[in-house]
C-alpha positions in Angstrom: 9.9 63.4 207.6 13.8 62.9 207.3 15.4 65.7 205.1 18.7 65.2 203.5 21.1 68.1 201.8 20.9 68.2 197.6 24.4 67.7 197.1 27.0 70.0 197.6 24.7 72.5 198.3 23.4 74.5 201.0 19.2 73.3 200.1 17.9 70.5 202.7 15.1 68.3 201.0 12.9 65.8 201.8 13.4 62.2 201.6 10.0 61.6 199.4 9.4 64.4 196.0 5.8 64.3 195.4 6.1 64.0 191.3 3.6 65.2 189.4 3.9 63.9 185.7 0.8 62.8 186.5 -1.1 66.3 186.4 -3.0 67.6 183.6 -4.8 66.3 181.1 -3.7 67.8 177.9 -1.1 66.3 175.6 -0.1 64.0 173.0 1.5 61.1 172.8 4.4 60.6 175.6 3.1 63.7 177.1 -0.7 63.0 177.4 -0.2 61.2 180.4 -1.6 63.5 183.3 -4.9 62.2 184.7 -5.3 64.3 188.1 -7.1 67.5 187.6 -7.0 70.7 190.2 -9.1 69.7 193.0 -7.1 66.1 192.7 -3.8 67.8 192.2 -4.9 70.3 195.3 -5.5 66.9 197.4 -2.0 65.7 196.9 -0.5 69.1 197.5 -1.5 68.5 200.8 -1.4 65.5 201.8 2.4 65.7 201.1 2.8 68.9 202.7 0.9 67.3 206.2 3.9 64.7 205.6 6.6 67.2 205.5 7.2 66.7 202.0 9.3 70.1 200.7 9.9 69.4 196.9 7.8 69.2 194.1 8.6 68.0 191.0 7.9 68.9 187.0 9.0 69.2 183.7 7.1 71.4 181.0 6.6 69.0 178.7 3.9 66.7 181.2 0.8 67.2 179.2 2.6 70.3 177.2 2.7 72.2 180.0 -0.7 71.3 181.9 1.3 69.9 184.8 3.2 73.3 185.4 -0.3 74.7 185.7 -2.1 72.4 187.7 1.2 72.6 190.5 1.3 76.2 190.6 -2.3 76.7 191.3 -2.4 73.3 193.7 0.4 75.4 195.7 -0.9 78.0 195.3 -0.1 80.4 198.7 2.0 77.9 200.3 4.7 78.8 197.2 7.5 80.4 200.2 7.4 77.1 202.0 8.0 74.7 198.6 10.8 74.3 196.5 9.8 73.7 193.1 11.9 71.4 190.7 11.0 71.1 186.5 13.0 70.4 183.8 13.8 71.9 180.6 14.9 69.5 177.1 12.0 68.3 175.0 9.8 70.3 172.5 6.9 72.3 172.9 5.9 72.6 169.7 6.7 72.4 166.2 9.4 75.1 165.9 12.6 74.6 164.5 14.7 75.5 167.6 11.7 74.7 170.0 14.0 71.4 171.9 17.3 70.9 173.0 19.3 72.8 175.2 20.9 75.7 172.9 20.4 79.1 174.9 17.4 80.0 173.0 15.2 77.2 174.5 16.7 77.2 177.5 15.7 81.1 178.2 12.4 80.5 176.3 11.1 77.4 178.0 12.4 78.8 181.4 10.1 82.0 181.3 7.6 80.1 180.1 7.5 77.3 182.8 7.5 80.1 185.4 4.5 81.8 183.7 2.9 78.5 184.0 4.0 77.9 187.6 2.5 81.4 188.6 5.9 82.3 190.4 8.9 84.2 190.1 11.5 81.6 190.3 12.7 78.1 190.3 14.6 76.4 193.0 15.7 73.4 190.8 16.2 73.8 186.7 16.7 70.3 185.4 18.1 69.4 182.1 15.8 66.8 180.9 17.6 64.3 178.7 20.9 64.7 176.8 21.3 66.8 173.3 24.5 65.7 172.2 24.4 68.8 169.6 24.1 71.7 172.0 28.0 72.6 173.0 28.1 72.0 176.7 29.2 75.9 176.8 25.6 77.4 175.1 24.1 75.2 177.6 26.0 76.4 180.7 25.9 80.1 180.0 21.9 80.1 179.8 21.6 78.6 183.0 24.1 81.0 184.1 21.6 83.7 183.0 19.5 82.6 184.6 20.7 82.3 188.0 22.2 85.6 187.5 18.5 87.1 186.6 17.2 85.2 189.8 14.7 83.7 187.7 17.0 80.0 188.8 18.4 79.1 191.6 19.8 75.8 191.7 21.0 73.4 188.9 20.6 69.7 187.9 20.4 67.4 185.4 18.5 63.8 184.3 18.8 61.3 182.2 22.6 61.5 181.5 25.5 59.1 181.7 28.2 59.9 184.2 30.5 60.9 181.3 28.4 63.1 180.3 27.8 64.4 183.4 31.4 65.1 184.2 32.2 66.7 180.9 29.6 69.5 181.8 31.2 69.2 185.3 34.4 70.2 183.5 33.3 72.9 181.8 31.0 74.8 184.2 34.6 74.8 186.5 36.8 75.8 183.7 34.3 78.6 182.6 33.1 79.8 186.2 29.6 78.5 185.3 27.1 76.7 187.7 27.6 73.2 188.3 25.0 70.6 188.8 24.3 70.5 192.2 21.8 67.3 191.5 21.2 64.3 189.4 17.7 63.0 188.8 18.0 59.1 187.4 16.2 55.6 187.2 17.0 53.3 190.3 15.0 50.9 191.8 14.6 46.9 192.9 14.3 46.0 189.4 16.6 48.3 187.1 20.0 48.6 189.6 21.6 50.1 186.9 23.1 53.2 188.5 25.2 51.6 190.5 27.6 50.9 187.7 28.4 54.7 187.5 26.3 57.0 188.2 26.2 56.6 192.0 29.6 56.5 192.7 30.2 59.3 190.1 27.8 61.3 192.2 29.6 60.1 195.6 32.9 61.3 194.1 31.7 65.0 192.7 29.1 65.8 195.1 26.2 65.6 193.3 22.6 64.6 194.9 20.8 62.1 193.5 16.4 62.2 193.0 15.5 58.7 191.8 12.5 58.7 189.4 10.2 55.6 189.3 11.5 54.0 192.6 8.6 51.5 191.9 9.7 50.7 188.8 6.8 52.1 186.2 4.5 50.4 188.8 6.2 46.3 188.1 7.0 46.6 191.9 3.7 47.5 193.3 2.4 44.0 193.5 0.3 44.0 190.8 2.7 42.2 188.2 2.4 38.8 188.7 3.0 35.2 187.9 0.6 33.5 186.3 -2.2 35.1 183.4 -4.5 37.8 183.9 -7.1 38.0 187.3 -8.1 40.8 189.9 -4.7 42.5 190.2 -2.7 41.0 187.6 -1.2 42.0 184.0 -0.5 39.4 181.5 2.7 37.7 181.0 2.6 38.6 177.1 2.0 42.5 178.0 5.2 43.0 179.6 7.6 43.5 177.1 11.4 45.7 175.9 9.2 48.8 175.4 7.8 49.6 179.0 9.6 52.4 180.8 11.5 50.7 182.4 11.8 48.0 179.3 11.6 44.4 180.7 14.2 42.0 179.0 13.4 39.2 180.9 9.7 38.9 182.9 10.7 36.0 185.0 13.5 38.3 186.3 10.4 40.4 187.3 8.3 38.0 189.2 11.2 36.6 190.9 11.8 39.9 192.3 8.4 40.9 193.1 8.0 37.0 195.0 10.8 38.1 197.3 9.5 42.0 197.7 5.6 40.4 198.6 7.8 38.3 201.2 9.5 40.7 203.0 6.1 42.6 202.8 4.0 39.7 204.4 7.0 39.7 207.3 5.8 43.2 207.6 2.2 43.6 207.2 2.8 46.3 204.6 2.8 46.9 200.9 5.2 45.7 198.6 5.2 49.8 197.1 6.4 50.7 200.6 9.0 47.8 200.7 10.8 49.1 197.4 10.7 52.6 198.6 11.9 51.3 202.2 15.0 49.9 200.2 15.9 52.7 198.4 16.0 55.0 200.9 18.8 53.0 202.2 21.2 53.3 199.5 24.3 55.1 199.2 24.1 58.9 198.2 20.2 58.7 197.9 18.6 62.2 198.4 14.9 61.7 197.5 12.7 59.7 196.0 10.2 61.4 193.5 6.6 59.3 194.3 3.6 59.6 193.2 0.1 58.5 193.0 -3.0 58.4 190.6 -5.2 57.8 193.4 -5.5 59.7 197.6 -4.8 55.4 198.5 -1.8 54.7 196.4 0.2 58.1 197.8 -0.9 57.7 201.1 0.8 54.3 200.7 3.6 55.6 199.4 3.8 57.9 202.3 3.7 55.6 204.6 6.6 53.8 203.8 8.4 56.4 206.1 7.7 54.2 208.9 9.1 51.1 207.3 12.5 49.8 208.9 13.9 46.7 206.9 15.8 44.2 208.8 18.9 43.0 207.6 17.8 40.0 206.5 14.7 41.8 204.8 17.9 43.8 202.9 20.0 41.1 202.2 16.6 39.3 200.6 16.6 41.9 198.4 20.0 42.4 197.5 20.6 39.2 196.4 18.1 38.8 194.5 18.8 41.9 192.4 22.0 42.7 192.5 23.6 43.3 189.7 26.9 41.5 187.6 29.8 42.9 187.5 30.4 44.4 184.2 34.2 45.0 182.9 35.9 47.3 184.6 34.4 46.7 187.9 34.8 42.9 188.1 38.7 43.6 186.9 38.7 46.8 189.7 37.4 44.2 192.5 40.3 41.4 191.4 43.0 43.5 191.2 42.3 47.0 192.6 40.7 46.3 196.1 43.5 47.9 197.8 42.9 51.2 196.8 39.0 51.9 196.2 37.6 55.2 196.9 33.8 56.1 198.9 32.7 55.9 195.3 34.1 52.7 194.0 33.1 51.0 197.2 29.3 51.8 197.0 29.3 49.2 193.9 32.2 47.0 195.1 32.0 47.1 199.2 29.2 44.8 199.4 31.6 42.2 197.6 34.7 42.5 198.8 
């Protein structure tokens, strides 16, 4: 197991975050989508921990707080030699100040989550999504409670846009509060996205980045194909602009996954473990957060630790995903080139 550092901070973490949306089974809706119980959730625990995997990640609301539980329990004694990441954002429950990130449901959810969790503190707090309500002030001085109480120790965020990001960057150094120390985003083959901003906003200010869905909701895995519905295969007509990821254009889709199951035939290996493969080389990436329904589809992803792309295999890739240059950056690389920071250049090096 490689281990890189979170940031600007002082934590080393692995390269692969076992995720673990995918425990419980209680919930509604978004939430109700944890299918491992205990003794499956126990199984996982250690198969990641025989890797050398040191983070774990959550978020209250997976299955309304059933994945909290199921983690704490699957880690049971080996708590001193885990660092444990979940999230704070979403509701709970039908109160009237039960979501967001004001102070009160910051502090609320926080002891709550480590009730679930069966420990006394957090390494990583996570903002879950945006609330464009909450001043970034109320926000920040929880947190900052909370690290004082020891009940957090580290800081993050998800799910924001770099602007957002460095407003609350901004105010956490203006006010003395914690700064994010970590970003957790989308990236992968098919949704390149962060490279736009968020990257190089993180290469700039320091931040770490753990990259949720690195196999793209599962499109990259293979089984989203060309060609109707068999053994292995999803229709064309169920792919659509409401997946997570959403899917504009399913051609796009098979295109890339043609060129993934070719550098994976070169290889004799998956094409899960060719997406992660990729990843892991990118610019100012920390950790990917995997996970698996099944013992087979981790210990695939697992595997992909011993995957080393070619250059060829890479530049495969890249070009077939890469993505336009949206204004500014095509104007930066046309008239700017002269001057481009670390950040700038892990968007616009490749094309220069």
């Amino acid at each position: 197991m490689e281990y890189r550092r979170l940031g600007g901070s002082g934590l080393n973490v692995s390269v692969l975050t076992l995720g673990t949306m995918g425990f419980g089974t209680v919930g509604r809706g978004f939430e109700h989508v944890g299918t491992v119980d205990l003794d499956g959730a126990k199984e996982q625990v250690a198969m990641c921990l025989d890797a050398g995997v040191n983070l774990f990640d959550t978020a209250d609301m997976y299955s309304r707080g059933g994945s909290e539980e199921v983690l704490g329990q699957a880690i049971g004694n080996k708590r001193d030699d885990v660092l444990l990441a979940t999230k704070v954002r979403f509701p709970m429950s039908d109160g009237p100040n039960d979501a967001g990130l004001s102070r009160h449901h910051i502090v609320r959810s926080c002891e709550a989550s480590l009730r679930r969790l069966g420990t006394d503190w957090i390494d990583l707090y996570q903002l879950h999504e945006r609330d464009g309500v909450t001043p970034p002030e109320e926000t920040l001085e929880a947190l900052d409670l909370l690290v004082r109480q020891g009940k957090v120790r580290y800081v993050g965020v998800s799910n924001f846009a770099a602007w957002q990001v460095m407003k609350y960057l901004g105010v956490a150094e203006r006010e003395h509060l914690p700064a994010f120390v970590s970003q957790q985003i989308h990236y992968s083959l098919l949704s390149r996205d962060a490279e736009y901003e968020l990257i190089p906003m993180s290469i700039d200010e320091g931040l770490g980045n753990l990259i949720w869905s690195p196999l793209g909701g599962g499109m990259l895995t293979g089984k989203y194909r060309r060609g109707g519905q068999s053994e292995g295969t999803v229709r064309y007509d169920k792919l659509d602009e409401h997946t997570e990821p959403p899917i504009h254009d399913p051609e796009h889709l098979f295109d890339v996954v043609d060129v993934i199951l070719d550098v994976a035939g070169r290889h004799g290996v998956s094409a899960a473990q060719v997406s992660i493969a990729y990843l892991l080389g990118k610019p100012n990436v920390t950790s990917l957060v995997i996970a698996g329904r099944t013992r087979d589809q981790l210990a695939d992803n697992l595997a992909a630790l011993d995957l080393a792309l070619t250059p060829e295999d890479i530049g495969a890739l890249d070009d077939a995903t890469e993505p336009r240059l949206i204004y500014p950056f095509w104007h930066h690389l046309a008239c700017a080139a002269d001057r481009l920071s670390p950040g700038d250049l892990s968007l616009l090096g490749p094309r220069l």
